[in-house]
TORLUM-633808 format. One record per residue: residue number from 1; x, z, y of N, C-alpha, C in turn; residue in three letters. Coordinates in steps of 0.1 Angstrom, whole numbers. Atoms other than C-alpha are relative to their C-alpha. Example, Ala and Ser with C-alpha at 12.3 -4.5 7.8 and 13.67 -1.06 7.14 Angstrom:
2
(1,(9,0,-12),(123,78,-45),(9,0,12),"ALA")
(2,(-9,0,-11),(137,71,-11),(-8,8,11),"SER")
//
This chain:
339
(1,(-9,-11,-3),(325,520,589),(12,-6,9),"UNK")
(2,(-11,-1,-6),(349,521,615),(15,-2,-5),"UNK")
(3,(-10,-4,4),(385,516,608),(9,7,12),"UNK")
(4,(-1,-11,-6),(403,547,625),(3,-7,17),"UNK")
(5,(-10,6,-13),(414,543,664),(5,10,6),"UNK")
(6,(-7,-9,-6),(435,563,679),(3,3,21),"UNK")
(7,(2,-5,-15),(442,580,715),(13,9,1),"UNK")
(8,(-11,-3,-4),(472,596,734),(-3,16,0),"UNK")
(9,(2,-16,0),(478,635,725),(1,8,14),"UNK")
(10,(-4,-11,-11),(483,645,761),(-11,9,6),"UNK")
(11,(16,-7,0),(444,657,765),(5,9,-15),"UNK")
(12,(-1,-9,6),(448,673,736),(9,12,0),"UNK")
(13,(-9,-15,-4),(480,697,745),(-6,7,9),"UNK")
(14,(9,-10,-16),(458,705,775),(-8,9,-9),"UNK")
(15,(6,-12,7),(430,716,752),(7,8,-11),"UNK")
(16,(-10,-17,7),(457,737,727),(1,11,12),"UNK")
(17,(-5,-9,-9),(467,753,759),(-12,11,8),"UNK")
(18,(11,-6,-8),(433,761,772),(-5,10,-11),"UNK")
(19,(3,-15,7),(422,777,739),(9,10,-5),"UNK")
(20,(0,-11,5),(449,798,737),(0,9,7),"UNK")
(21,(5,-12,-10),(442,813,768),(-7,6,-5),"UNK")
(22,(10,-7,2),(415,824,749),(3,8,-15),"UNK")
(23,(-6,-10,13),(436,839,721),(0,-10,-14),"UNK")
(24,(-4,10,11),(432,808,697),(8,0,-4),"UNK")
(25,(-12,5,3),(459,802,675),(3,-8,-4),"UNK")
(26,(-4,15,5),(479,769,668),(-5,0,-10),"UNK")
(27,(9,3,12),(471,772,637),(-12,1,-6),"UNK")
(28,(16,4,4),(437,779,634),(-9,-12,7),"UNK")
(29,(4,16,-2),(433,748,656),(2,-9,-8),"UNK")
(30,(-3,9,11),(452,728,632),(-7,0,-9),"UNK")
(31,(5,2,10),(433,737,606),(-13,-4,1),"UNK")
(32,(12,2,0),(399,734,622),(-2,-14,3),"UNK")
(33,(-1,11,-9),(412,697,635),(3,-10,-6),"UNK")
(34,(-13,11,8),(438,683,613),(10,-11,9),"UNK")
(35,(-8,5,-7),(459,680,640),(15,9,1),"UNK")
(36,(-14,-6,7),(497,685,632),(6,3,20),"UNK")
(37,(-2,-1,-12),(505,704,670),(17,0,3),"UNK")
(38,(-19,4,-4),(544,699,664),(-2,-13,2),"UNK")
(39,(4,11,-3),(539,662,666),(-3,-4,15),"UNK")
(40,(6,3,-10),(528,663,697),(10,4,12),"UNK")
(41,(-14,-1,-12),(565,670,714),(2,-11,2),"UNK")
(42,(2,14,1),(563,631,710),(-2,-3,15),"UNK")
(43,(9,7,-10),(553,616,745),(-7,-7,-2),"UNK")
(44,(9,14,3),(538,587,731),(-5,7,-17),"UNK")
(45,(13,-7,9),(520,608,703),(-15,-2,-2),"UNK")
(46,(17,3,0),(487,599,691),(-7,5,-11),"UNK")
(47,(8,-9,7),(459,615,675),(-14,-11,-6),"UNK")
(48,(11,10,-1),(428,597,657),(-13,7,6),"UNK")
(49,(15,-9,-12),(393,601,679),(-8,9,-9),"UNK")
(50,(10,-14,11),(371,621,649),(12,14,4),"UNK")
(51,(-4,-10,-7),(400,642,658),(0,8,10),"UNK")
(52,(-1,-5,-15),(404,645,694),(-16,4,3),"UNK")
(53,(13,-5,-1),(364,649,695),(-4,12,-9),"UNK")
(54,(-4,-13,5),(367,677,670),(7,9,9),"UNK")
(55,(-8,-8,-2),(390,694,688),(-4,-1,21),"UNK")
(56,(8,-2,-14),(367,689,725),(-10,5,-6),"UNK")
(57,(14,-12,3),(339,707,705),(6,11,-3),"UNK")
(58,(0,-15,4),(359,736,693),(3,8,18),"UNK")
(59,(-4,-10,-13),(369,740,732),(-9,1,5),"UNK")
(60,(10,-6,-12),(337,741,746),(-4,12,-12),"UNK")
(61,(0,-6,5),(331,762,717),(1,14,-1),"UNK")
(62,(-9,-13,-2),(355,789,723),(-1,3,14),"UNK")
(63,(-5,-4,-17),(355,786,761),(-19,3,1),"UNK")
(64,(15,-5,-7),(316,785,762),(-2,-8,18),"UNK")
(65,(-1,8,-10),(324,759,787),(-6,-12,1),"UNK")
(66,(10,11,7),(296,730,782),(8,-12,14),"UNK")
(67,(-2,9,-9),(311,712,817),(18,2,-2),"UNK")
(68,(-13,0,3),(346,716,802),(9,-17,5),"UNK")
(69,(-6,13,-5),(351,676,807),(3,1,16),"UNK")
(70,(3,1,-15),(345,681,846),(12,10,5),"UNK")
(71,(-8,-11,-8),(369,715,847),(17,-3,-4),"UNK")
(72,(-17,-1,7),(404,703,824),(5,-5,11),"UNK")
(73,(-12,4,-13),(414,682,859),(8,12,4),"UNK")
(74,(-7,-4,-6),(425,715,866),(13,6,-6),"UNK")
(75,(-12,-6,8),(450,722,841),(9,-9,-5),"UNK")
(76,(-18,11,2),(473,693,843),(7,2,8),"UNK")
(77,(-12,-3,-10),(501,695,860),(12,-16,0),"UNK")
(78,(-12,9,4),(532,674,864),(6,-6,-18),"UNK")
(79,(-10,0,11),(548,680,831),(-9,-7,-17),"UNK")
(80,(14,9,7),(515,669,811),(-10,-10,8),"UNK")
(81,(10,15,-3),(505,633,822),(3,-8,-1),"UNK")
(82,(-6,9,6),(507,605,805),(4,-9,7),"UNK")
(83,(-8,4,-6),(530,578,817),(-6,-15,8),"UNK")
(84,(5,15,-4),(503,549,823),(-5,8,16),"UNK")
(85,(4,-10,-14),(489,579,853),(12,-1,4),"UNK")
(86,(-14,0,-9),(526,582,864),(-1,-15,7),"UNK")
(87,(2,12,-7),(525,548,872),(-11,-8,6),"UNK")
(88,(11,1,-8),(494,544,885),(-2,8,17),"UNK")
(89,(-5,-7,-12),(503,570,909),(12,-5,6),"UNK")
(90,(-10,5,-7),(532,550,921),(1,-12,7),"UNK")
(91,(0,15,-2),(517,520,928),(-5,2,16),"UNK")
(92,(3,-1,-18),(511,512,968),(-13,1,6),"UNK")
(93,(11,-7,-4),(474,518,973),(-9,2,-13),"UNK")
(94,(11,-5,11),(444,535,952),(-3,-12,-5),"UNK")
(95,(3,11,10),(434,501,941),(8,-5,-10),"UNK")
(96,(-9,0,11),(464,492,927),(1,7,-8),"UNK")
(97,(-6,-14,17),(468,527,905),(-13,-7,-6),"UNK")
(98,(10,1,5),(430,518,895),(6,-13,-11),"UNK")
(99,(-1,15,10),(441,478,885),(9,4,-13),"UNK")
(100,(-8,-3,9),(469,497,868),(-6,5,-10),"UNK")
(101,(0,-10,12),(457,519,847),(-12,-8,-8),"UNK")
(102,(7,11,8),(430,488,837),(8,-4,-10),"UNK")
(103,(-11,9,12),(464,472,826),(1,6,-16),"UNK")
(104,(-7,-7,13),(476,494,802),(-13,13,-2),"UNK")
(105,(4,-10,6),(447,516,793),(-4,3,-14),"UNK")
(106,(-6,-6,13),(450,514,760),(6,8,-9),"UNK")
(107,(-13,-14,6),(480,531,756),(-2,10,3),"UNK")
(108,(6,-16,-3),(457,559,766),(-8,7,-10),"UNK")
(109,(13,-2,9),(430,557,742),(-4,-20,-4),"UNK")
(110,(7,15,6),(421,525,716),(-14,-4,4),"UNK")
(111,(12,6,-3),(387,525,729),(-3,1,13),"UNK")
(112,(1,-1,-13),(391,527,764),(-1,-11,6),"UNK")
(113,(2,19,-7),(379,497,787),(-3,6,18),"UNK")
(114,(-1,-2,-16),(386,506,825),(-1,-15,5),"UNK")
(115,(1,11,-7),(374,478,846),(-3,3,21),"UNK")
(116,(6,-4,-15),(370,475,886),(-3,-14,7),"UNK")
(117,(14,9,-4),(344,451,902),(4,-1,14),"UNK")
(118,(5,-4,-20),(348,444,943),(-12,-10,0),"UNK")
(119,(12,6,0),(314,436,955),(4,3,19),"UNK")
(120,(-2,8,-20),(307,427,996),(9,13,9),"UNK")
(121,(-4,-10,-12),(310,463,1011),(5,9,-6),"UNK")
(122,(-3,-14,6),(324,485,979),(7,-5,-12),"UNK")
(123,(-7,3,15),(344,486,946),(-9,6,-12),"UNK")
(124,(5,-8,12),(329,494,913),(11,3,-12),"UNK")
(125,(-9,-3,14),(350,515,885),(-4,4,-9),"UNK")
(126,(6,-7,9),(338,516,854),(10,2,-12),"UNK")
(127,(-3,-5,14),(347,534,822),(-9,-1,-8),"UNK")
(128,(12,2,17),(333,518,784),(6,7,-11),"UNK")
(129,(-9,-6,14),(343,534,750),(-8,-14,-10),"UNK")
(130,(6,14,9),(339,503,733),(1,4,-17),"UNK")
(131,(5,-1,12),(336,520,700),(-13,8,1),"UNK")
(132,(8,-7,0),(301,533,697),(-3,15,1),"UNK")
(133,(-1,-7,6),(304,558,674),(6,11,8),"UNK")
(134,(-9,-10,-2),(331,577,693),(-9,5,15),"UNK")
(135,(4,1,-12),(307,575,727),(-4,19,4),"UNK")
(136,(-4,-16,-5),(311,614,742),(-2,3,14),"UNK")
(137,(1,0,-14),(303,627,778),(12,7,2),"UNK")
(138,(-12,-6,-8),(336,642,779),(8,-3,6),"UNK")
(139,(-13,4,-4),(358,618,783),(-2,-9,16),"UNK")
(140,(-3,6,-13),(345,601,813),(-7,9,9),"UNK")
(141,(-2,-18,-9),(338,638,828),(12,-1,6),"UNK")
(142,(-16,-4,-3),(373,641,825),(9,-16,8),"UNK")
(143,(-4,10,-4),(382,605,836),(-4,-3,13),"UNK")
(144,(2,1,-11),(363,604,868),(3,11,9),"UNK")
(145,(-4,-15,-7),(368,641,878),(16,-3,3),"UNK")
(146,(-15,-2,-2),(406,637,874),(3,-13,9),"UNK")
(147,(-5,14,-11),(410,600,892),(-2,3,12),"UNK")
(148,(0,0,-17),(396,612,923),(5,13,4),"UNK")
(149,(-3,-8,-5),(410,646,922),(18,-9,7),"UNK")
(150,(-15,12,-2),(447,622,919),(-2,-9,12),"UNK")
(151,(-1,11,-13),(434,598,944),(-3,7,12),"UNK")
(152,(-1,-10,-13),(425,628,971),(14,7,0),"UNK")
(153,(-15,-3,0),(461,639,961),(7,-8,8),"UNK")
(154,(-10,11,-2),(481,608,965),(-3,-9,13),"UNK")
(155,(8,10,-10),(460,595,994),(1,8,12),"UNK")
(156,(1,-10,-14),(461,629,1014),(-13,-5,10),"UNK")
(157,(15,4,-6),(426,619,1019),(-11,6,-7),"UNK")
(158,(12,-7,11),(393,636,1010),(-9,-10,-2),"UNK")
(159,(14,12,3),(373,606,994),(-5,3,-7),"UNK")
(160,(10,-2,1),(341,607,990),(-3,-12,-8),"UNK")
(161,(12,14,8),(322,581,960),(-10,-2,8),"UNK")
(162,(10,6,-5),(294,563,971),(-12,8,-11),"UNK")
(163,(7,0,11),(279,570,937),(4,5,-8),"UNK")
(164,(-7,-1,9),(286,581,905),(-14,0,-10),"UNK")
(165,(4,5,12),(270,569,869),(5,8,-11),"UNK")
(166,(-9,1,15),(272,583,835),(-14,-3,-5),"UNK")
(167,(9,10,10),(252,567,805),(-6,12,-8),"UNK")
(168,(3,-11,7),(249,604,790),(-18,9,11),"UNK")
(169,(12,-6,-6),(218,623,797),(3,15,13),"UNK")
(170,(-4,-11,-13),(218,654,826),(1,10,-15),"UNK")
(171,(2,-11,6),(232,681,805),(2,15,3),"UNK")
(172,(1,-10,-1),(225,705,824),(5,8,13),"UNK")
(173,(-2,-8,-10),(250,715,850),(6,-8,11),"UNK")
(174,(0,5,-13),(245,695,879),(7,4,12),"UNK")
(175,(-9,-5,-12),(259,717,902),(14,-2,-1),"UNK")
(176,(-14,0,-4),(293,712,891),(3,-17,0),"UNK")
(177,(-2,11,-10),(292,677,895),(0,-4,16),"UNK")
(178,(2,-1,-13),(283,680,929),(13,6,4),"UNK")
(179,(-12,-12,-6),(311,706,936),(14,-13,1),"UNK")
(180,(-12,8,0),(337,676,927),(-5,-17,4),"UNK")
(181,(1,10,-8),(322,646,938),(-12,-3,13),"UNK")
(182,(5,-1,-14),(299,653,969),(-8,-12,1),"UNK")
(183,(12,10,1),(274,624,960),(-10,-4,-7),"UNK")
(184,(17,-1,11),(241,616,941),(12,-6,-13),"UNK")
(185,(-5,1,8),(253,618,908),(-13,-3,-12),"UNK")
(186,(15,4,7),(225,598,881),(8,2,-12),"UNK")
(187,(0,0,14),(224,602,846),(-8,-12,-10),"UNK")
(188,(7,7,6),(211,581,815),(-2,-19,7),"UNK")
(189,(1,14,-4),(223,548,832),(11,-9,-9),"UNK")
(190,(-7,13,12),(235,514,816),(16,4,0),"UNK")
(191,(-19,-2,-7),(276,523,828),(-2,13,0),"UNK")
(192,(-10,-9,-3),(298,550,832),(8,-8,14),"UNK")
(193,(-4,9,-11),(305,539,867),(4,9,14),"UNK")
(194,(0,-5,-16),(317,552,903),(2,-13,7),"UNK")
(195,(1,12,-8),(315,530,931),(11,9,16),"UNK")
(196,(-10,-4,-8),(339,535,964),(1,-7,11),"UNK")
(197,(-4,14,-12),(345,523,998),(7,-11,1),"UNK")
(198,(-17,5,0),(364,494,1002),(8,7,10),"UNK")
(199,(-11,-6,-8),(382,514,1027),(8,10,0),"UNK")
(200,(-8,-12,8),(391,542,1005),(7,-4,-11),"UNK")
(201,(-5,10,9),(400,517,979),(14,-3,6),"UNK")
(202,(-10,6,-9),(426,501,1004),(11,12,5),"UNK")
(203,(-13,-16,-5),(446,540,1013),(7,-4,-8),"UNK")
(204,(-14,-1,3),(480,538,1012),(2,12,-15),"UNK")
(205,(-2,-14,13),(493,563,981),(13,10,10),"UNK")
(206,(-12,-5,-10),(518,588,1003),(13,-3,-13),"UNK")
(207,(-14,-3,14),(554,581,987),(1,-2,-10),"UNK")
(208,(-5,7,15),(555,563,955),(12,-2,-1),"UNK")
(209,(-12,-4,0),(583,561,941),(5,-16,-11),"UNK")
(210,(0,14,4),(589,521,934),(9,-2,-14),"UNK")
(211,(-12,1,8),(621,527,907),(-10,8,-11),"UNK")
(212,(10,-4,7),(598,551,886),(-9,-5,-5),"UNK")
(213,(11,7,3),(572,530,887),(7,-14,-12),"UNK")
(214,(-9,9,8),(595,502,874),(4,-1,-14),"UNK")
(215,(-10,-3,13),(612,517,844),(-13,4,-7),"UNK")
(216,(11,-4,6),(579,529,833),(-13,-16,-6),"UNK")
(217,(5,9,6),(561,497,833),(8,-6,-14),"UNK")
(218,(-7,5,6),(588,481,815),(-3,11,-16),"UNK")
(219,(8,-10,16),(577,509,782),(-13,-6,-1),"UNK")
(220,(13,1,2),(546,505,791),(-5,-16,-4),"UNK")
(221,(4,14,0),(544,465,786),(6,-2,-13),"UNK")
(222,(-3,-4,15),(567,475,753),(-13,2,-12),"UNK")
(223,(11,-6,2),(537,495,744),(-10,-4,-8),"UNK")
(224,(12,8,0),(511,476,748),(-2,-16,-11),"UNK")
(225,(-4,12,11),(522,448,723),(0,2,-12),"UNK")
(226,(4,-7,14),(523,473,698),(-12,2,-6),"UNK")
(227,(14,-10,6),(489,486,697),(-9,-16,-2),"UNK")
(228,(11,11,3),(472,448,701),(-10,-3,13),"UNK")
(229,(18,1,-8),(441,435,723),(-8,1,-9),"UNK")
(230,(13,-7,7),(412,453,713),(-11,-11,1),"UNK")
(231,(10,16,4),(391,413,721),(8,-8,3),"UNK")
(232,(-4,19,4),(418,391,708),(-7,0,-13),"UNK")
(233,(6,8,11),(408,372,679),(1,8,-14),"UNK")
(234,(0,-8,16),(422,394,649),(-6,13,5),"UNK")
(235,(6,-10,-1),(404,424,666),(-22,-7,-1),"UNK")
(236,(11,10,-1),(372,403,668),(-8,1,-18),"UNK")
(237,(6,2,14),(372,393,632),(0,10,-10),"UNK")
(238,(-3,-14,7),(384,428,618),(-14,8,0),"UNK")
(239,(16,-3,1),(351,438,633),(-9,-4,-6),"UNK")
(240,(13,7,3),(330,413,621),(4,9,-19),"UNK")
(241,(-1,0,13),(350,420,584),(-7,21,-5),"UNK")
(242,(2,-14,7),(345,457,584),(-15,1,1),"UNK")
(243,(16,-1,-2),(306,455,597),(-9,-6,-10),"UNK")
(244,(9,10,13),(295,428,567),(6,1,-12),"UNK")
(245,(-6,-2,12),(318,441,540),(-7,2,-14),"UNK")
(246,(12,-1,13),(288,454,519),(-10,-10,-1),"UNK")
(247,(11,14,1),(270,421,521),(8,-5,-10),"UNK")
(248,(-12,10,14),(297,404,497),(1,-13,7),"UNK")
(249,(5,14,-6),(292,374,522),(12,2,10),"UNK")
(250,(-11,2,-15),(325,379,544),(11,-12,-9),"UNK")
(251,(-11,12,4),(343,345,537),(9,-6,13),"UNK")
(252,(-7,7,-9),(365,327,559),(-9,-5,5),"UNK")
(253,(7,9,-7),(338,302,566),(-8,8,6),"UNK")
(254,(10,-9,-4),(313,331,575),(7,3,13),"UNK")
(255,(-9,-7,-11),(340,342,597),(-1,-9,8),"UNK")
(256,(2,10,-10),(346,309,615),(-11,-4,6),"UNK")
(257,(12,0,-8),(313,300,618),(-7,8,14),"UNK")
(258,(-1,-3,-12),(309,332,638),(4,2,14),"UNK")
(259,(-5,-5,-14),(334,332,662),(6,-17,1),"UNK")
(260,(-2,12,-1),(325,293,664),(14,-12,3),"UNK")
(261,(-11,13,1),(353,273,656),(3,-3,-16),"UNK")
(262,(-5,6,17),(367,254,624),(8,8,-8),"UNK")
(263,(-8,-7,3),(389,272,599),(15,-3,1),"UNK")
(264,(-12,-1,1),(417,258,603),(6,0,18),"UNK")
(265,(-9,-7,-12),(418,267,641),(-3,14,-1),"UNK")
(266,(-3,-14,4),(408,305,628),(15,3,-4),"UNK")
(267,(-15,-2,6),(440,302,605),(12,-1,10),"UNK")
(268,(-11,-1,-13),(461,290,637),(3,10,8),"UNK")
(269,(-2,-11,-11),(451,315,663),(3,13,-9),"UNK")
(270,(0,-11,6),(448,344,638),(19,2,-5),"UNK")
(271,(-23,-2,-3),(490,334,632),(4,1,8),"UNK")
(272,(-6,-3,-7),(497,333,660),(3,14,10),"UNK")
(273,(2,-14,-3),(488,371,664),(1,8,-14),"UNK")
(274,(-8,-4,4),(506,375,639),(-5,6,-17),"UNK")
(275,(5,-4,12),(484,381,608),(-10,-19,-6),"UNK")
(276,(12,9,5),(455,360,583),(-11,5,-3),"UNK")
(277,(12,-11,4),(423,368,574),(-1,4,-13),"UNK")
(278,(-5,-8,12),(433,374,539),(6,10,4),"UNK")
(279,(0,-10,-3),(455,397,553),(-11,10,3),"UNK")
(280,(7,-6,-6),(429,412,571),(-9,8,-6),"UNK")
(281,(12,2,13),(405,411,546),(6,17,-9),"UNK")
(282,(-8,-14,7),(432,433,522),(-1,11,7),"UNK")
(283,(-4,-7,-5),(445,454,548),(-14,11,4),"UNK")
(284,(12,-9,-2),(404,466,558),(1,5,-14),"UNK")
(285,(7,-3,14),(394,472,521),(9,12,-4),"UNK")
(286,(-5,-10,8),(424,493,517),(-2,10,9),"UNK")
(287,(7,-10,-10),(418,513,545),(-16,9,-2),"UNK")
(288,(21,-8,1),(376,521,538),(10,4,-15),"UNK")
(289,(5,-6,19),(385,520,498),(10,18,2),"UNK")
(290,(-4,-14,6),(408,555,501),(-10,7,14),"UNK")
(291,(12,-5,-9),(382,566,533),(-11,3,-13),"UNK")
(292,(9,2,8),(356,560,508),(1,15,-12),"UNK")
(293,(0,-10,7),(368,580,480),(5,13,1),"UNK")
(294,(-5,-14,-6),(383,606,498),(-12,10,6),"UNK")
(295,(17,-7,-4),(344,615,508),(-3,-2,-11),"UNK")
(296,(11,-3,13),(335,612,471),(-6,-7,-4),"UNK")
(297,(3,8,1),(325,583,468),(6,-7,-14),"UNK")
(298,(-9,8,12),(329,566,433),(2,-10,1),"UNK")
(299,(-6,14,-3),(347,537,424),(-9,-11,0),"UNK")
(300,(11,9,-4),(314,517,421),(-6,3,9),"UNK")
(301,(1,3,-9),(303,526,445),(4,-7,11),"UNK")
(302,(-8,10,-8),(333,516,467),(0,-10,3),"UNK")
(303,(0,14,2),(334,487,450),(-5,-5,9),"UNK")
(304,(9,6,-6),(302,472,464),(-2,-3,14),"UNK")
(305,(-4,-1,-16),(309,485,497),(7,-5,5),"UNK")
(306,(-12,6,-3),(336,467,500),(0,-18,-3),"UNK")
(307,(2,14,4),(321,436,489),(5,-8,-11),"UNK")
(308,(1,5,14),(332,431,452),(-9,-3,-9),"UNK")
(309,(11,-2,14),(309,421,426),(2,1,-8),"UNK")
(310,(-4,-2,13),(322,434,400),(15,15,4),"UNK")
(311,(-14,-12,-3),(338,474,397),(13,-6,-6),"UNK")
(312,(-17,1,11),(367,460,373),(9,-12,13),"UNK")
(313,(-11,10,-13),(382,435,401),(-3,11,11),"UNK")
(314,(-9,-10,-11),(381,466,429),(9,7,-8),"UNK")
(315,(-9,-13,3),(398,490,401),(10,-12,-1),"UNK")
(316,(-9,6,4),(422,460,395),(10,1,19),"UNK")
(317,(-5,1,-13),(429,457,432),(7,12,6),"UNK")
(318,(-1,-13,-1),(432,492,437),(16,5,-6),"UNK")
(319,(-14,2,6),(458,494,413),(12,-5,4),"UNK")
(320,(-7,7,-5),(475,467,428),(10,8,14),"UNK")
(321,(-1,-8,-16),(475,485,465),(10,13,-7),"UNK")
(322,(-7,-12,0),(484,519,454),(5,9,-14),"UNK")
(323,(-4,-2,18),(496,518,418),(-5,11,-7),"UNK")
(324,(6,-6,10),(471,540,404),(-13,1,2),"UNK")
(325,(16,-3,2),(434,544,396),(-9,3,10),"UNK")
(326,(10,-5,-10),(407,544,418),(-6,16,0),"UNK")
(327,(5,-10,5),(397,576,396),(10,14,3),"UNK")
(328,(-10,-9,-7),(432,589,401),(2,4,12),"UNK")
(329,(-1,2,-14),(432,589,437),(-10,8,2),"UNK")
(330,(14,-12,-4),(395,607,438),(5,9,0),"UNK")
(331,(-5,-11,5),(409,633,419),(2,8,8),"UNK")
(332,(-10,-7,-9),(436,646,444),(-9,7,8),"UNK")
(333,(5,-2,-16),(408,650,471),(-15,12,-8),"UNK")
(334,(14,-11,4),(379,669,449),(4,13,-11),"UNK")
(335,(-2,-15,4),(396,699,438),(-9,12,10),"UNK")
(336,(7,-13,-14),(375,729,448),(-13,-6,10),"UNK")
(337,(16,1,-3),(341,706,451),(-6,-1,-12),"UNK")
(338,(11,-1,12),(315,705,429),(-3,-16,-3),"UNK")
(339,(-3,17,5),(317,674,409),(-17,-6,-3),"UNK")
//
């Protein structure tokens, strides 16, 4: 199991706004989502992804809009866009906003991996969701549709892709891809990819606005320290700990072994980012153990899952963490199921 990752609410106020066009009400989103829509006066507001993908199925849902990723470019505006796009838009040509928004895309979405490739006669830009689990055709609908509507903006140029890739199968409505990017568009391939001239690559941005751009990175490099590298070393081994937890076999040595080096240069680098793998170790376990029983899961269960051998050292731990009973803690969450 996953431990949660999070993503920037500014997609999401788009989709509130889109379903209430359609008479939805905040609160019946909230409830169908478990997303708190006051929260989200925040600029730097984040939502976790079972969320934000919850709440892109109730909008095609409601809208009956299956190419909804391809259509929300048209319902941003100024006043909704998040601030790593502001600055990406300020930077001195299209390649630049692109390397930009590599830098800091993070602070967009935890599973986001924007990369761009120059090859002899073209650029390649891809979008990965480097968590599996969360992998969705919406979001790089909505991430290629909107970059080039922004870069035929800011360029006062009508560019044309070379190409365009997604990894998702053809679902269906072909035509409106075509309508927005005017090139063979494949499906069911390795990437999420567009490819570009280098000479469309290389356009000027009309008018950036260099002081904006400035004051914005400076947050955004704030930011970005907060949330972590998603492949430094304590993101690395957090994976390895959450993926082998039910083996009972996640040791330190297991760990170094993997990510070949000795333990006591794990213990180094792992301080120097600011944690241990004990930490790490705790900090997963308590995370799955109330996941776990919040789905109903008993405490032996848990246990196991978590790589104890033995229920009486998780309920002891358990206790420890959250001063009361693994049993007590179910409790709260199975009123009103069937035991």
């Amino acid at each position: 199991m996953e431990i949660k990752k999070n993503t920037s609410a500014i997609a999401a106020i788009v989709l509130f706004d889109v379903m209430a066009d359609y008479g939805i009400s905040v609160s019946r989103i909230e409830n169908a989502t478990g997303i708190n829509h006051s929260l989200m006066n925040d600029p730097d507001a984040r939502i976790t992804m079972p969320q934000f993908l919850s709440l892109w199925q109730m909008a095609v849902d409601v809208t009956h809009d299956s190419a909804i990723g391809l259509h929300l470019r048209k319902h941003y505006g100024p006043n909704l866009m998040h601030f790593v796009i502001i600055i990406a838009l300020n930077c001195d040509t299209l390649l630049g906003a692109v390397q930009s928004w590599a830098r800091y895309d993070q602070l967009i979405c935890e599973t986001d991996q924007i990369r761009i490739f120059e090859k002899e006669d073209h650029y390649i830009f891809t979008y990965t969701n480097t968590a599996p689990e969360f992998e969705n055709r919406w979001i790089p609908e909505q991430y290629f549709s909107l970059s080039l509507e922004y870069g035929r903006r800011i360029s006062a140029k009508e560019i044309t892709p070379l190409e365009v890739w997604f990894r998702h199968d053809d679902p269906g409505y072909i035509k409106e891809y075509e309508k927005i990017f005017h090139c063979p568009v494949l499906f069911g391939k390795k990437a999420n990819l567009v490819r570009f001239k280098k000479k469309d690559m290389r356009l000027p941005i009309v008018s950036p606005d260099p002081y904006l751009k400035a004051v914005l990175v400076k947050h955004a490099d704030k930011s970005i320290k907060k949330i972590g590298n998603p492949f430094s070393l304590k993101s690395r081994v957090a994976d390895y700990i959450i993926k082998n937890l039910h083996t009972g076999q996640v040791t330190i040595q297991t760990v170094s072994d993997v990510q070949n080096m000795d333990r006591s240069t794990l213990y180094r680098h792992l301080a120097k980012e600011g944690t241990s793998f004990k930490q790490l170790l705790v900090d997963i376990r308590k995370e799955l153990a109330r996941d776990h029983l919040i789905k109903g899961l008993t405490a032996t269960q848990t246990a196991y899952l978590l790589g104890f051998t033995e229920p009486s050292a998780f309920q002891r731990a358990f206790k420890r963490w959250f001063d009361q009973s693994p049993g007590e803690f179910r409790k709260q969450f199975l009123v009103g199921r069937d035991l």
